[in-house]
Backbone as CSV, one residue per row, in Angstrom:
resi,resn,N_x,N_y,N_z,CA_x,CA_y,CA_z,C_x,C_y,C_z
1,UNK,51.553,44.963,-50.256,52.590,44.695,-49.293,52.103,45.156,-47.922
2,UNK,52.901,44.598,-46.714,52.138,44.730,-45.243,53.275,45.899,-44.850
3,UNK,52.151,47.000,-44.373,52.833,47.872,-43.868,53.663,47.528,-42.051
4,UNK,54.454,48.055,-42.052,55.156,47.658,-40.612,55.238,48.575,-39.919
5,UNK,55.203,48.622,-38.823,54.929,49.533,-37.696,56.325,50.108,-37.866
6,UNK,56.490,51.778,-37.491,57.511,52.384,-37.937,58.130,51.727,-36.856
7,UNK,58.584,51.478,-35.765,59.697,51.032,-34.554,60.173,49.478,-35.312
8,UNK,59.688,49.172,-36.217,59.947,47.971,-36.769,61.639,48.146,-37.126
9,UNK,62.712,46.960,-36.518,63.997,47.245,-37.168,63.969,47.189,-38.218
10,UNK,64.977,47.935,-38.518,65.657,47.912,-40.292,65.608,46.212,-40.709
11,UNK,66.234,45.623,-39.925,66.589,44.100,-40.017,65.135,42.953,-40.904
12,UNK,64.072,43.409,-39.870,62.888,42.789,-40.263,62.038,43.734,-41.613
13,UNK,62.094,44.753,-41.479,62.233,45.600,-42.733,62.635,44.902,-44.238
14,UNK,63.591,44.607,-44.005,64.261,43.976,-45.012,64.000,42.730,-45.347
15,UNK,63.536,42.269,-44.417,62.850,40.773,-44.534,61.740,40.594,-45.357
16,UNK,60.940,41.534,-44.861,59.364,41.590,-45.177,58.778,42.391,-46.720
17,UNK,60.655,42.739,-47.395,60.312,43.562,-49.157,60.199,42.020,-49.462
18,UNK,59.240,42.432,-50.673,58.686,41.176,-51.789,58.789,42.366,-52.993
19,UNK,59.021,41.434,-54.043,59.574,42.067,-55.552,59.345,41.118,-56.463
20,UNK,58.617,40.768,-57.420,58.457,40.224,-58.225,58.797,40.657,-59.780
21,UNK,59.667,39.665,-60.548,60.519,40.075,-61.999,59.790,39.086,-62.739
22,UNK,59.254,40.179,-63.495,58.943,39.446,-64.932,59.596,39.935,-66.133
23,UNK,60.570,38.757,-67.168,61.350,39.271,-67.432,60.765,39.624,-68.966
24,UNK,61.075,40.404,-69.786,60.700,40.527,-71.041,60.955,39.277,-72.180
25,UNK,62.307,39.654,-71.839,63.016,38.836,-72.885,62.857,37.106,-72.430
26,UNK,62.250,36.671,-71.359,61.779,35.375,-71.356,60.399,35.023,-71.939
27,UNK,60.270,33.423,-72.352,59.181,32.772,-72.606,57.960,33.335,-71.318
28,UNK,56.820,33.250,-71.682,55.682,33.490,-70.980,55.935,32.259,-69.872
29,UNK,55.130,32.721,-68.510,55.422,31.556,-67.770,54.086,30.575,-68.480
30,UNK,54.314,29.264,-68.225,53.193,28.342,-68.240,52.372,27.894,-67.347
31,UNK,52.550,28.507,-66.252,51.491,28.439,-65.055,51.487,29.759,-64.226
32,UNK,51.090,29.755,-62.744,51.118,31.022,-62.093,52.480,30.773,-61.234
33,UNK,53.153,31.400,-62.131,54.518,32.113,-61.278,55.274,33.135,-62.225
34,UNK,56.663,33.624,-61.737,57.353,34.750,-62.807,58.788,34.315,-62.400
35,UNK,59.246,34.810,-63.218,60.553,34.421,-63.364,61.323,34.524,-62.090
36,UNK,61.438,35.270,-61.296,61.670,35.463,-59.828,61.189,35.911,-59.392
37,UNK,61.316,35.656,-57.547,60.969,37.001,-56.689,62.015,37.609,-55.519
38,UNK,61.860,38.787,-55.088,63.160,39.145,-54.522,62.388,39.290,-53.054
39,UNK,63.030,38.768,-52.455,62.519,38.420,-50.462,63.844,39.380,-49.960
40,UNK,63.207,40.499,-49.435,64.658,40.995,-48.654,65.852,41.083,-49.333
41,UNK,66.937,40.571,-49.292,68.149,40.680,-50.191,68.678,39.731,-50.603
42,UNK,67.318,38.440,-50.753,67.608,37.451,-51.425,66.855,37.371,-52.938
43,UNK,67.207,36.722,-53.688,66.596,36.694,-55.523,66.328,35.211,-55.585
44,UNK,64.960,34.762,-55.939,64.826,33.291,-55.988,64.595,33.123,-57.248
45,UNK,65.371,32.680,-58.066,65.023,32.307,-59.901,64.496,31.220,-59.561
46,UNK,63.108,31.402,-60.325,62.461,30.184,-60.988,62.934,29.332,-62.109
47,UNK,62.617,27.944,-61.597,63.104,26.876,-62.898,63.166,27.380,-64.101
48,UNK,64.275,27.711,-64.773,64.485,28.109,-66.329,65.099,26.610,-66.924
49,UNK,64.228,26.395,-68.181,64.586,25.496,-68.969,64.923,26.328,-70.209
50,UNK,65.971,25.239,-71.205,66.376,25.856,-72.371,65.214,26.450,-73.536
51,UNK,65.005,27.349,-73.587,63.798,27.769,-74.450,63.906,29.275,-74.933
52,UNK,63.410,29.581,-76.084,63.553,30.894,-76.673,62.217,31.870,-76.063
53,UNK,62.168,32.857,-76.772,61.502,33.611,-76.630,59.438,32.911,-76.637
54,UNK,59.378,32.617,-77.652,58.614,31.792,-77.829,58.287,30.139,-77.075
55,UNK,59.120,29.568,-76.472,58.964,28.553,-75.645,59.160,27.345,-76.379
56,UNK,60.073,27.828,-77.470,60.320,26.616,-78.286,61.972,26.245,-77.597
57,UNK,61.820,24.870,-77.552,63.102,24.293,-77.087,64.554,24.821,-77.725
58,UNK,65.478,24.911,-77.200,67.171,25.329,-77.749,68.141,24.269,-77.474
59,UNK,68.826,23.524,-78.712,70.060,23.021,-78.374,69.460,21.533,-78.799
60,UNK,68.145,21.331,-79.588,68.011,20.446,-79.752,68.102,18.820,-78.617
61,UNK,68.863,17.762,-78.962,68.809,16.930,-77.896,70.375,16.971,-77.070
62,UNK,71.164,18.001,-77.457,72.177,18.236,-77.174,72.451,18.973,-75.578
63,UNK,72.974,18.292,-74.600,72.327,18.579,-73.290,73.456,19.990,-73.187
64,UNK,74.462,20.440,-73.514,75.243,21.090,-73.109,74.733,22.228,-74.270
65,UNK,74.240,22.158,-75.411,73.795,23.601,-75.393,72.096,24.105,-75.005
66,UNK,71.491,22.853,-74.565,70.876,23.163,-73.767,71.037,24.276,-72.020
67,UNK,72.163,23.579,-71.817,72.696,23.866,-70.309,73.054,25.571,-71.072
68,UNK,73.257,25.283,-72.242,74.067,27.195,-72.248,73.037,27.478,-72.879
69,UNK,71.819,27.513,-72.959,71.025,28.251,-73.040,69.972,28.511,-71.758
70,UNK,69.913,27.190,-71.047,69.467,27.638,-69.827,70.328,28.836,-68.938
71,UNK,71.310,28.626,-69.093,72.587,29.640,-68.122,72.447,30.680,-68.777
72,UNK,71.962,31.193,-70.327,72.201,32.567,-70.511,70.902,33.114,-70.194
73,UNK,69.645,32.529,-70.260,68.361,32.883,-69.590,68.338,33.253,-68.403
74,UNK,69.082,32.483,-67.628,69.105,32.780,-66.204,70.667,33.861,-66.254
75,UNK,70.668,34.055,-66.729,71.379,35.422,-66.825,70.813,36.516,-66.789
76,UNK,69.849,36.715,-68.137,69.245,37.656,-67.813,68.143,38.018,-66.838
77,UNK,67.642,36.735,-65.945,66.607,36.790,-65.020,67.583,37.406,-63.453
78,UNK,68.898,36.816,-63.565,69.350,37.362,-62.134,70.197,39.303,-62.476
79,UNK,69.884,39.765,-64.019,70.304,40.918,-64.320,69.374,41.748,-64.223
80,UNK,67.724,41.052,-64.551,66.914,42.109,-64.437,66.668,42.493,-62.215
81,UNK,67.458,41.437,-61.697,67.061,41.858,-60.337,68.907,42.656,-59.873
82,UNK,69.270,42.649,-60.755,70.619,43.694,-60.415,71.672,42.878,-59.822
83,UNK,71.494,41.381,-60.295,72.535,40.069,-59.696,73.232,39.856,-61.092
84,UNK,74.764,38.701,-60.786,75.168,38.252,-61.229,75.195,36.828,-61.091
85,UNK,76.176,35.968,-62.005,76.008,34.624,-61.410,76.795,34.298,-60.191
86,UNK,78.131,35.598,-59.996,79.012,36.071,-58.873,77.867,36.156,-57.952
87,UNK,76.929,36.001,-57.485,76.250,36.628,-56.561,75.830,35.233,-56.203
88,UNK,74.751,34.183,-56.772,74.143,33.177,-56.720,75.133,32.193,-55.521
89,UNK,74.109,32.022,-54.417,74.503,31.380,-53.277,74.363,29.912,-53.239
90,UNK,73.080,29.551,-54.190,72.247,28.066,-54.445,71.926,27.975,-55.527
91,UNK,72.723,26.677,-56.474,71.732,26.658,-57.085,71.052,25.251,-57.562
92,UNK,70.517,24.782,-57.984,69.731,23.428,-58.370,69.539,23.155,-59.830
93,UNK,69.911,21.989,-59.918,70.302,21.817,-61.430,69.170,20.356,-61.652
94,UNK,68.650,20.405,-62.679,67.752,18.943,-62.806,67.925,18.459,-64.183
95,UNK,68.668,17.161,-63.887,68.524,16.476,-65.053,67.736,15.339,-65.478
96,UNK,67.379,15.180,-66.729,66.751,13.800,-66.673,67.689,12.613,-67.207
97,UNK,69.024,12.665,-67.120,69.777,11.411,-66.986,70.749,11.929,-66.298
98,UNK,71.796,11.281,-64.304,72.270,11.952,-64.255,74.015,11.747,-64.635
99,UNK,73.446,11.159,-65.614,74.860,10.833,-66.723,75.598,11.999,-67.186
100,UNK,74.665,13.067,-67.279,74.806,14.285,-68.332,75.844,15.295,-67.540
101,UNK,75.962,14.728,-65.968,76.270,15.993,-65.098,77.972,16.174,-65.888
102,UNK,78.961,15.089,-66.221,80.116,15.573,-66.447,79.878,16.591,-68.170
103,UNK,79.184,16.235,-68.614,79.033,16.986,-69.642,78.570,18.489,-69.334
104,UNK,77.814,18.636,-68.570,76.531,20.470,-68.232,78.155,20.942,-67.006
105,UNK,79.018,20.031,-66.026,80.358,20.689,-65.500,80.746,21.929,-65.750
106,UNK,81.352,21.639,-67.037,82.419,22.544,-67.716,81.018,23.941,-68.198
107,UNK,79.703,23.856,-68.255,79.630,24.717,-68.533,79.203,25.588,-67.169
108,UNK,78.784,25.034,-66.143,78.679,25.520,-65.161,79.443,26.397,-64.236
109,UNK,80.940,25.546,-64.960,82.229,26.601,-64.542,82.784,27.563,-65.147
110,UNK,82.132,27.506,-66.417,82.189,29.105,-67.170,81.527,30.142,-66.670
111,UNK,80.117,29.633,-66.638,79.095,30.575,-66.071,79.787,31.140,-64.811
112,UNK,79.875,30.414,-63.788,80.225,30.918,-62.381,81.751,31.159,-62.315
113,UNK,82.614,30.621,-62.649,84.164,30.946,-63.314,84.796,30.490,-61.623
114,UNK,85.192,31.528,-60.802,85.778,31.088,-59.527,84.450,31.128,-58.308
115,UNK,83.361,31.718,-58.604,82.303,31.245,-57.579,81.280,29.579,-57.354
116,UNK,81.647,29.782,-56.331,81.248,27.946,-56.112,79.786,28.212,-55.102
117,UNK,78.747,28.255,-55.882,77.582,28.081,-54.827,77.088,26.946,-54.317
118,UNK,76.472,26.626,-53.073,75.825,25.591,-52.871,75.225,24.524,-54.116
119,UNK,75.297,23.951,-54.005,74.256,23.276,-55.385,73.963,21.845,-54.690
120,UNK,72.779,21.523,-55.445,72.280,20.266,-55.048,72.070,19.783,-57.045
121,UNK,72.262,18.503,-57.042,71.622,18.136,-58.300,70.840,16.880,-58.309
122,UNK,69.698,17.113,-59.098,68.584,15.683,-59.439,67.901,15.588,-60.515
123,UNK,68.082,14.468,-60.636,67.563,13.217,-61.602,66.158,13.333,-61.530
124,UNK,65.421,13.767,-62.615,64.100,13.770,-62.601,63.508,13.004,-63.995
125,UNK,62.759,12.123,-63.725,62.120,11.966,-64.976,61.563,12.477,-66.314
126,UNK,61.104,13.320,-65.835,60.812,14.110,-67.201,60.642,16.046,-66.687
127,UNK,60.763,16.653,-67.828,60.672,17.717,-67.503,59.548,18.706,-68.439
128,UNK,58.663,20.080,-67.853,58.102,20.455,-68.550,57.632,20.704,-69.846
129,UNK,58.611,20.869,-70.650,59.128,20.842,-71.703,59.861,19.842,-72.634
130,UNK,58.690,19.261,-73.284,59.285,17.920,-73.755,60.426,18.475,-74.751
131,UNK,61.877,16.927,-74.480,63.210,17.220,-74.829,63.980,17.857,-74.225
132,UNK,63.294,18.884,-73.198,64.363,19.341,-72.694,65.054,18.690,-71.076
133,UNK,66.362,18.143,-71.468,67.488,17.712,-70.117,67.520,18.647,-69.360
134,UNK,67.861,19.482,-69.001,68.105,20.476,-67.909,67.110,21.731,-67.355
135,UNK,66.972,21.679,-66.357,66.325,23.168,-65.630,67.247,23.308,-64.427
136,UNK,67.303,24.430,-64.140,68.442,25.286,-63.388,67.630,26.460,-62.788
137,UNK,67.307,26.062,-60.977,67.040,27.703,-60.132,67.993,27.881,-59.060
138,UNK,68.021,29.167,-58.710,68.884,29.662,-58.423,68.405,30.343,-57.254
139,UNK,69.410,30.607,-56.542,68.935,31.988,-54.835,70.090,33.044,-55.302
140,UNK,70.279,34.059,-55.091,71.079,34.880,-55.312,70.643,36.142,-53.918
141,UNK,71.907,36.133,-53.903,72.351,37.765,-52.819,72.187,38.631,-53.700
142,UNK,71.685,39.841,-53.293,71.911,41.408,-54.187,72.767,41.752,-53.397
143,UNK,73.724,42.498,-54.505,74.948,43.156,-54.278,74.148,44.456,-53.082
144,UNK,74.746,44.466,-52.203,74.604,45.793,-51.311,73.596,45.657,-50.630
145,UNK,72.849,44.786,-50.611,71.424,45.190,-50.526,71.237,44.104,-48.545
């Protein structure tokens, strides 16, 4: 990390922390990245698709327990940085039909319950993980921070 000249504000201070989470209880990544990184007092989750420990697919071709297994992964990725889904400002949802969106809805509004973050959603052809419909990243605020 780059040290900053002590007269440096608090403000840019805060800018310039980098934090990187690698989470246990997730699949290994499959290329060079980690499950998040924390910029200042923001949390950027990386694309989580539905997958176990092992990187074997969850929920079969069934897109909604796919979607709740992506959402409880990314649970524990915005817990190991001390977030909730109450916290998550953005998030991005990718499907590969975007037929599926009234179906993955209702679970999206469990997860987040009365918080409404930004979201964008897209239609992608295929995804890392063959079979799997959905990947879901996220930005999140830390509480206090």
């Amino acid at each position: 990390m780059l040290s900053l000249p002590s007269d440096t504000p608090p403000s840019l201070e805060l800018v310039s922390m980098r934090r990187e989470y690698r989470v246990a209880t997730q699949a290994e990544p499959i290329s060079h990245f980690t499950d998040a990184v924390q910029a200042g007092n923001l949390v950027f989750v990386s694309g989580i698709v539905p997958v176990d420990r092992q990187r074997m697919l969850v929920g079969g071709d069934d897109v909604v327990a796919q979607a709740r297994a992506a959402f409880a992964n990314m649970e524990e990725v915005l817990a190991a940085a001390g977030c909730t889904f109450a916290d998550v400002v953005k998030v991005t949802v990718f499907l590969t039909d975007v037929g599926d969106r009234s179906l993955v809805n209702p679970v999206r509004e469990e997860v987040f319950g009365d918080t409404r973050p930004a979201s964008t959603l897209v239609e992608v052809s295929a995804l890392v993980i063959p079979g799997a419909r959905i990947e879901v990243e996220a930005i999140a605020l830390i509480p206090g921070a």
